[in-house]
N, C-alpha and C positions, 0 to 999 in steps of 0.2 A: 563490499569486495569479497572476492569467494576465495576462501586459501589457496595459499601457493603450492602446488604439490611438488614436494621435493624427494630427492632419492639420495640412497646411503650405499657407498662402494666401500666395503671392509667394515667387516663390524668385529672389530677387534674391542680392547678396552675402551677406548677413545670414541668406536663409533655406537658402544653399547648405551655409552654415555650421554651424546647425543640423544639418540633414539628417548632415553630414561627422562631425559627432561622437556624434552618435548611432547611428551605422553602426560605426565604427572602437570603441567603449568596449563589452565584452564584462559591464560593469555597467549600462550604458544597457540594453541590448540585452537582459538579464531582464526589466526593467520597463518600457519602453516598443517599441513596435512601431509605423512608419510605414503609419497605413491609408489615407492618402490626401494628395497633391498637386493643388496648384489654383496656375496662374500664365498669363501672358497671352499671351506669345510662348513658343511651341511650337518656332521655328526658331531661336534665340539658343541660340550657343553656353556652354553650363556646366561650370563644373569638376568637376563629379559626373555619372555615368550615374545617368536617372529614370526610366530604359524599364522596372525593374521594379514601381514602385510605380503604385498607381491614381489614373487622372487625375481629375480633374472639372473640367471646363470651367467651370460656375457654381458659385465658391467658397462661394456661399448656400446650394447643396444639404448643403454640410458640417454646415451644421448640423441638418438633420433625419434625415441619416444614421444610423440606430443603430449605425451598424457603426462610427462613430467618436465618441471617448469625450471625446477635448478637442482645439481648435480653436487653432493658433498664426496669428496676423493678422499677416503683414510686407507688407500692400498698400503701406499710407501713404497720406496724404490725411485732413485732417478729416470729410470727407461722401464720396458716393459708394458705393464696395462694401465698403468700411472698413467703413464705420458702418452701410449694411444687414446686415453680417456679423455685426459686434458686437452687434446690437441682435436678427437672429434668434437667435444662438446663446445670450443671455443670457435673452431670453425663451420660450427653447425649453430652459431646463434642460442646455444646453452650456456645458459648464468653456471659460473662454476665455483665453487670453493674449495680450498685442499690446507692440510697441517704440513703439507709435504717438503718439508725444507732442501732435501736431497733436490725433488725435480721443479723446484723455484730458481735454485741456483747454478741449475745444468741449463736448464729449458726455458727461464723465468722470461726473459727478452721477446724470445718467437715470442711467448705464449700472451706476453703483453700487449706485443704489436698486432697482432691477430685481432685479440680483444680490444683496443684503442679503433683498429678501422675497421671493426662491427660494429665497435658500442658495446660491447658485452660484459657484464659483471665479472668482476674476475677477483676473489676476496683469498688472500691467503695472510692473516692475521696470527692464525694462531702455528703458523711457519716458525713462527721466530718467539722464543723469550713466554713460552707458556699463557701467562692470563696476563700480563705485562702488554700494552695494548702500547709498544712502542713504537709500531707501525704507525697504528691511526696519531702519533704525536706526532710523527715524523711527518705523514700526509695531510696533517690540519690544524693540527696547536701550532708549531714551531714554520705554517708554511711559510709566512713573512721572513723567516730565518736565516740568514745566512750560516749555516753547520759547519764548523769546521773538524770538528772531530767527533766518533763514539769509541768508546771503552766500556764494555764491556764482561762482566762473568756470563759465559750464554750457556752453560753446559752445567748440570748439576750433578752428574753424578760426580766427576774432578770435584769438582767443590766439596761433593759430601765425600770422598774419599782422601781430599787432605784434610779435611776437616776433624775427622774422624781419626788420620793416622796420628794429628797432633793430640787430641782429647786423648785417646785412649794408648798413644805410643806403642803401635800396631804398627809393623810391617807391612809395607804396600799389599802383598798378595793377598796377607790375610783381611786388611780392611779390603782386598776388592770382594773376597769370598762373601764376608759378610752382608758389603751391598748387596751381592748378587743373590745371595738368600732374601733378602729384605724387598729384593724389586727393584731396589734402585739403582742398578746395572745390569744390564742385558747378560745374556749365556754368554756371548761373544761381545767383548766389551771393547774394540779394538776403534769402531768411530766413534766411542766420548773419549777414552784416555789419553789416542794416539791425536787428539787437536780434530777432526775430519767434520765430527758437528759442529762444534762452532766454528769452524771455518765456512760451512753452509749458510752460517746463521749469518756473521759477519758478511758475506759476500752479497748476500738481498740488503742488510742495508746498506750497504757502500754502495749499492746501484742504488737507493731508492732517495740517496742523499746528494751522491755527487754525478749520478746519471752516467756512472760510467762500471761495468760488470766487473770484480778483477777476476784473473783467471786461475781456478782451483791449480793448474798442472801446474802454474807458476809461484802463486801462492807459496808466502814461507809459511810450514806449519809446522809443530815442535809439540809434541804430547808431554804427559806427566810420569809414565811410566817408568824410566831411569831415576825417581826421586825416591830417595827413603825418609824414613823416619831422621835417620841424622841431618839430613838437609833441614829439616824444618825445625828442628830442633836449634841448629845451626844461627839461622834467618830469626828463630825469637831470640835466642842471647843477641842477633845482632838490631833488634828491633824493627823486622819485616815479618811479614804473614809472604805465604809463597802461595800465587796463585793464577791457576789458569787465565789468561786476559787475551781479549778478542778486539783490536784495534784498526780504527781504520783513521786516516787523515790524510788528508789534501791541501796543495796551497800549489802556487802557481810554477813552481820546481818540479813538483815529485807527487806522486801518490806514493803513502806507504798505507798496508795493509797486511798484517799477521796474526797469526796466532802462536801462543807460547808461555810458558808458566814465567813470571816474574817473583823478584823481592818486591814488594811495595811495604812503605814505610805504615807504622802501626798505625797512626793519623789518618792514613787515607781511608775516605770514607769504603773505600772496597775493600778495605781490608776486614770490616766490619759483617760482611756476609755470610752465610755459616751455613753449613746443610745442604739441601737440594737447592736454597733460592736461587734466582737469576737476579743479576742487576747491569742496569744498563745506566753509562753517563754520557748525555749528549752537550755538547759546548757549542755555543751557540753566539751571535754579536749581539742581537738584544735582549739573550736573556743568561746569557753565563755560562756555567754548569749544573745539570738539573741531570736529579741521581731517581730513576721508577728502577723500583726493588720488588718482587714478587715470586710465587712459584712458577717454576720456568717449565718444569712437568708433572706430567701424570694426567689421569685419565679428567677430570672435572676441572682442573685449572686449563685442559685443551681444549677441552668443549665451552668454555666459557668464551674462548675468543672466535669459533666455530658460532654459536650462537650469536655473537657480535656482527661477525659479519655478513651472519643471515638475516639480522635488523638492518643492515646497512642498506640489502636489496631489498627489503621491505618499502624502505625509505625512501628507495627512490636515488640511492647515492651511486655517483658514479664511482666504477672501481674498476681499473684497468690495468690490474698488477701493478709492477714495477714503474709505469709511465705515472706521473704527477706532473703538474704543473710551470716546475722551476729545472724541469729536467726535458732531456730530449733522448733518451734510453736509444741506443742503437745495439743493435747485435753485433757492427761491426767494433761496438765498443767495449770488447770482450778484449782484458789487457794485463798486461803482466805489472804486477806491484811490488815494491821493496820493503824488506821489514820495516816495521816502525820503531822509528831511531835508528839511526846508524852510527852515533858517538852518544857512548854511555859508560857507566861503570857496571862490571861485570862481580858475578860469584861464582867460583872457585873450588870443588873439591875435588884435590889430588891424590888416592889413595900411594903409597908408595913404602919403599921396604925402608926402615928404618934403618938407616947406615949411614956413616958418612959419605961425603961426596953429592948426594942426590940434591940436596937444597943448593950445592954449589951449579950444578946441573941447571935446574930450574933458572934460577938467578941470573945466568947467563943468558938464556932465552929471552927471558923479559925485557935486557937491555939490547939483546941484540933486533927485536923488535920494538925497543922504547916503550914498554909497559908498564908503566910505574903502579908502587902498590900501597894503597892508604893501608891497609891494615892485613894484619896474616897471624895466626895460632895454630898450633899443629895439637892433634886429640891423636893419643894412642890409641887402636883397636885392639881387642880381646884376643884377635889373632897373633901369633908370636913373629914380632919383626915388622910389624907392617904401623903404619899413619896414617890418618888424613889430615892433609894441609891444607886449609878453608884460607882462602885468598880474596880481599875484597881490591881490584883495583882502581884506580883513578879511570878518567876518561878517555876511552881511546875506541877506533871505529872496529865494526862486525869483522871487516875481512882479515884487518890485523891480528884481531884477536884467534880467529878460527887458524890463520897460516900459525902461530903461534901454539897454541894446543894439537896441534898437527904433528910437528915435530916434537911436542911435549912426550906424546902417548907414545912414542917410538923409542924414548930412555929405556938404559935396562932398569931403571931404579923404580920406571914408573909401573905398577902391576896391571892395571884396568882402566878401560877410557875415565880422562877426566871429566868430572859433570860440571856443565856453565850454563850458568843463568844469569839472565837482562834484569838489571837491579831499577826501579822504575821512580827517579829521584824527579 
């Protein structure tokens, strides 16, 4: 069999990577052969010489190219040349593959069903959850499975930024500075912090589990950004780790599906996670809960799952996005979802002036929306006159709770919106 000649669109970190091990592995190098290169700066310095491979300026030609047989996409971007790429190469009978989590969970559906009535490869593996191959469990370990939930860490840099603000009792900003020196957040850090990637990431498996898309606009998503140092600080006296979690779950009522930093108790195995890793727990009727823990980025743990699923068309495996077996993926099932949980115990920090009168304030709120409160300590700040009142309470639903912090923030006693977070019991 004569290799497969593939092409490479974006040769950024990720696609240098590629290239570097399929060069160096003298098993690559049987079965695949580099027919072509497409990226956008020509004069950026890389860690590999490209001067021997063929260029193509409009990565779009790659797909009508007969001279190349399958098409790896490391553009990035939901729309654009991404998705004119993806959308030639699928409807021109081009095996395709992409890390592109942005345009799996805008486009993922068309680009599925396209690919299901060709037949066309369509492998996005390393979309979601780094070198974590939590796709191919979901498409063929667990296919006999009935899933009823995944949870989640999908985003590392949140993780390595709480992580980091509790180790080293560092200020948000300045643990973000230093990720972002270090690489492990972007110039513009606004889709890990603000929830937007793992909401991408959540969204492909919740189609590839319960066959149904939820819809980003509708989507609750809730970043880390409002969290300091004393929240977490806060959450360990109170025995939780605070941390970003990406849930989806379904049952014959409701779909819920969010994202949002929780309390989770110090026991849970996800509380256990630490750094850039990713982890994912999939619950399942015959096999339980089953926790794949790995690196979720960076340039060799993406190309591992990019390489994966350039074995898969090796192989001969069918792969047609988001469509599987136990599922009937429709476009029209593109649907609004509700957070996950909707009766829960919430946390609580109310900064406010320290004077009488405010906790009687407070007080009256809670009963006037029946909010009962397991536990409450109030921490002086450094600043003169001021508190924060850390509130844990009993069980009570999202909307109540939100009509209630509504008219909280509107006290004169209260200084600055209060921070609440989904306590994950």
């Amino acid at each position: 069999m004569s290799p497969i000649s593939i092409a490479i669109a974006g040769i950024g970190n990720v696609g240098q990577e590629v290239v570097a091990q399929l060069l160096k592995s003298k098993e690559y190098s049987k079965k695949f052969v580099i027919g072509g290169i497409s990226y956008k700066n020509k004069k950026k310095q890389r860690s590999i010489d490209l001067s021997n491979f063929n260029f193509y300026k409009d990565p779009i030609d790659l797909a009508y190219d007969d001279n190349i047989h399958l098409v790896i996409e490391l553009i990035g971007g939901e729309d654009g040349v991404a998705k004119d790429l993806s959308l030639a190469c699928v409807e021109n009978n081009k095996p395709f593959i992409t890390a592109n989590k942005a345009l799996i969970a805008k486009h993922g559906l068309k680009l599925s069903n396209i690919a299901k009535e060709k037949k066309v490869f369509f492998g996005f593996e390393a979309a979601v959850a780094g070198c974590i191959p939590v796709i191919k469990v979901i498409k063929e370990s667990l296919i006999s499975n009935k899933i009823q939930q995944i949870t989640g860490i999908l985003n590392g840099t949140c993780n390595y930024l709480l992580d980091e603000i509790e180790k080293k009792s560092l200020e948000f900003d300045i643990a973000l500075k230093e990720a972002q020196n270090l690489g492990y957040a972007e110039s513009d850090p606004t889709f890990d912090i603000e929830g937007i990637d793992a909401a991408h990431k959540i969204i492909i498996l919740s189609s590839l589990v319960f066959g149904e898309m939820p819809n980003l606009k509708n989507l609750y998503v809730k970043g880390i950004s409002d969290i300091t140092l004393d929240d977490i600080n806060f959450a360990n006296n109170l025995n939780y780790k605070i941390k970003l979690l990406a849930t989806s779950y379904k049952n014959k009522k409701n779909f819920q599906c969010s994202v949002e930093p929780w309390l989770i108790p110090n026991t849970h195995p996800l509380s256990k996670i630490e750094g850039v890793l990713n982890s994912v727990q999939i619950s399942s009727d015959l096999c339980g809960p089953i926790i794949l823990t790995g690196a979720g980025a960076g340039s060799k743990p993406t190309a591992s799952s990019i390489l994966s699923d350039l074995y898969d068309y090796y192989a001969n495996k069918n792969r047609y996005g988001l469509l599987n077996k136990l599922s009937n993926n429709k476009e029209k099932n593109k649907i609004a979802t509700k957070p996950y949980k909707n009766i829960l115990k919430f946390y609580l920090r109310i900064t406010v002036l320290d004077k009488s009168g405010v906790l009687a304030d407070l007080t009256a709120i809670f009963k006037q929306y029946k909010i009962s409160i397991q536990s409450f300590f109030q921490e002086l700040k450094s600043e003169e006159n001021e508190a924060d009142l850390i509130i844990i309470t009993h069980q009570t639903d999202r909307k109540t709770m939100e009509s209630a912090l509504n008219k909280i923030k509107k006290l004169k006693g209260v200084i600055k919106d209060p921070i609440n977070l989904s306590i994950y019991d």
